[in-house]
C-alpha positions in Angstrom: -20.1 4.0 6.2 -23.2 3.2 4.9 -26.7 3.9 6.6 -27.7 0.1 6.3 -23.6 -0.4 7.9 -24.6 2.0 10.8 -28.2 1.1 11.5 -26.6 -2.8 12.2 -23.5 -1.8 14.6 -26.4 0.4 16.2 -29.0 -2.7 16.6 -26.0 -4.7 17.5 -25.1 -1.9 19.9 -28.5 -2.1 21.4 -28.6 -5.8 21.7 -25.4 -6.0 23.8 -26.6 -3.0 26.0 -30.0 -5.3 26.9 -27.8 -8.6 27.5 -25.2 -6.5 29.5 -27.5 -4.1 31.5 -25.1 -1.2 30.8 -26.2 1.9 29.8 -26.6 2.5 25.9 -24.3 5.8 26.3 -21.7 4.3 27.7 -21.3 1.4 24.9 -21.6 4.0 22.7 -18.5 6.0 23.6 -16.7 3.1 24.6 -17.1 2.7 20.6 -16.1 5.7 20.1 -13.1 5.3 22.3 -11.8 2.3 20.3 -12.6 3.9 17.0 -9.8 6.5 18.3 -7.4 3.8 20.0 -7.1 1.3 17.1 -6.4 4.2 15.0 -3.6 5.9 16.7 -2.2 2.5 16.9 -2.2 1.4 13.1 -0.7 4.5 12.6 2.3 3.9 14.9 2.5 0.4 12.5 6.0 1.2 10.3 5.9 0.9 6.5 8.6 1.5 4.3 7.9 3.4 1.2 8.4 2.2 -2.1 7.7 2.7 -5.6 5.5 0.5 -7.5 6.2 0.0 -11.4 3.9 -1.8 -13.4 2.6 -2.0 -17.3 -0.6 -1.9 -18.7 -1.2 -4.0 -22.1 2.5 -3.8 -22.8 2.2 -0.1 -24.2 1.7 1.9 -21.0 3.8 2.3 -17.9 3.5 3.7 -15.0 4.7 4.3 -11.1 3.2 4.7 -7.5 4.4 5.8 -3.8 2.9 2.7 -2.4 3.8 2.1 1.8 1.6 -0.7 2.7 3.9 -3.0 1.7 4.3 -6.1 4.4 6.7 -9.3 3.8 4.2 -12.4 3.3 6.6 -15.6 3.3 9.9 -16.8 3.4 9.3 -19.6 1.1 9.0 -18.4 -1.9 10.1 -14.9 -0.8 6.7 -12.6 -1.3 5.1 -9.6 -0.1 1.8 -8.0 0.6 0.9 -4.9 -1.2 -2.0 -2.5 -0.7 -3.5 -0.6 -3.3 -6.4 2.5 -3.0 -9.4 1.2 -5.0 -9.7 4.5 -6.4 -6.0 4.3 -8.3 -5.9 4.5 -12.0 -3.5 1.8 -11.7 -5.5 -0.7 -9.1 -7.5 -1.4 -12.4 -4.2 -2.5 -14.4 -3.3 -5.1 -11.5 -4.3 -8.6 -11.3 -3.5 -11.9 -10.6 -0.9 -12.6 -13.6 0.0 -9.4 -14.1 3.9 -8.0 -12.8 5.0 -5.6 -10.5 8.3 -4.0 -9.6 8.9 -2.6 -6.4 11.1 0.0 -5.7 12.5 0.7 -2.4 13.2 4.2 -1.0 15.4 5.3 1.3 15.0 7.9 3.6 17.0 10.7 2.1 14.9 10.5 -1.5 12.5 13.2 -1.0 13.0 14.0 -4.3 11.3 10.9 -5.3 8.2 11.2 -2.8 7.5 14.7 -4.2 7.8 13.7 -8.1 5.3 10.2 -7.3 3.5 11.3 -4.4 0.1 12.8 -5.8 0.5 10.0 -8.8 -0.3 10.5 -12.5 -3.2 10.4 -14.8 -3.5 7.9 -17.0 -0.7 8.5 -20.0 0.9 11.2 -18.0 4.8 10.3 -18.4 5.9 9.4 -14.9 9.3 8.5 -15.2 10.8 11.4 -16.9 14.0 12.8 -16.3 14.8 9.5 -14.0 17.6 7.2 -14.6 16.0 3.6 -14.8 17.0 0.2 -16.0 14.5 -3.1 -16.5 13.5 -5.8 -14.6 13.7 -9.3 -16.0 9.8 -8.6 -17.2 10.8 -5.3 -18.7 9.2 -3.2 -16.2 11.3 0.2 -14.9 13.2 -0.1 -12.2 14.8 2.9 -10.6 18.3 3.4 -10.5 18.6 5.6 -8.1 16.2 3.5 -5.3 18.2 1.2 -2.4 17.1 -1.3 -4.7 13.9 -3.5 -6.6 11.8 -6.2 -6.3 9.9 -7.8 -9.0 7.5 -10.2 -8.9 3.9 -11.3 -10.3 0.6 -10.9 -8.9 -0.7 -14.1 -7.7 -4.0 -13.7 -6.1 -6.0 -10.2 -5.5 -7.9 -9.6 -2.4 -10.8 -6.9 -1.4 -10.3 -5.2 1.8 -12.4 -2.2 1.7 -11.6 0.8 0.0 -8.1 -1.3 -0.6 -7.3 -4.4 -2.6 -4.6 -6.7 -1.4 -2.1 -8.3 -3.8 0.1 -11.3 -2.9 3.0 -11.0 -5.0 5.5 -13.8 -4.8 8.8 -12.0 -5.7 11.4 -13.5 -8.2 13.7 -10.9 -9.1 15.5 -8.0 -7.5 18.6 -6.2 -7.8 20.7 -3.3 -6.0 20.2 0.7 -6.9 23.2 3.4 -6.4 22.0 4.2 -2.6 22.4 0.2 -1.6 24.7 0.4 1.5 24.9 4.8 1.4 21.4 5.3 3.4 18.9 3.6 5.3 15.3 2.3 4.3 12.3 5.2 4.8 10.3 4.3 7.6 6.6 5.6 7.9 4.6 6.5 10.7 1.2 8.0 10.5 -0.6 10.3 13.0 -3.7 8.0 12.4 -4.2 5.0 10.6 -7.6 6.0 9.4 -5.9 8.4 6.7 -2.6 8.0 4.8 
């Protein structure tokens, strides 16, 4: 957090301490305190983990574990998806652009380990995989529970995190459709992945 960030929740610390007559101490480790709550708790929030596919001026492609991925609306079908700022690949993704998601289920370790640290910029990322193409070219992974496509329609900052609202309007089965169930995520905390 920035000093300018801390110096305000201090101040604003201070001024509820002088309206409450409570000792300055004790609202700050009751801050403290919820600091720790609200972050065991978004961890405990499930997330499935997926693989994000997209393509970068039609000549590169790459992939992502991405696990912040939330269903938006029923009408059009669409989904939230959460991207690290500091991602090669948050650059290549804006409104217009498309996206394939692909779902993992919870025996495909294989596949967290091979896009789990994520690739440089041109590194190959989907070698020795089996894929097929979406509707908008992008790879799709064969071997997921199955794929989502869609484009992004609006892009929203969220901290060290954008937000893209993709309104989905493709998707298709992969071999392990039926064979195993989705991968569920938990996290210790939810102020770290």
């Amino acid at each position: 957090m920035r000093r300018s960030k801390r110096l305000f929740r201090f101040c604003d610390v201070r001024r509820q301490h002088a309206s409450r007559n409570t000792p300055l101490t004790t609202r700050l480790d009751h801050m403290s305190s919820s600091v720790d709550a609200i972050a065991s708790l978004l961890g405990q929030i499930p997330s499935g983990l997926c693989i994000l596919t997209a393509r970068y001026h039609e000549t590169e492609e790459t992939g992502m574990l991405v696990s912040w991925v939330q269903q938006a609306a029923f009408n059009p079908p669409a989904v939230t998806i959460a991207i690290n700022k500091s991602r090669f690949l948050h650059d290549w993704l804006s409104p217009g652009s498309p996206v394939a998601l692909n779902l993992l289920g919870e025996s495909q370790k294989q596949m967290l380990g091979h896009f789990g640290k994520g690739f440089e910029p041109g590194a190959p990322a989907f070698t020795n995989l089996s894929l097929e193409r979406s509707p908008h070219g992008l790879p799709v992974l064969r071997e997921a529970l199955g794929w989502m496509e869609g484009i992004v329609s609006s892009k929203l900052d969220a901290g060290d995190h954008s937000i893209l609202l993709v309104p989905l309007s493709a998707g298709g089965s992969g071999t392990l459709t039926g064979s195993v169930r989705p991968w569920v995520h938990l996290r210790k905390s939810g102020l770290h992945y």
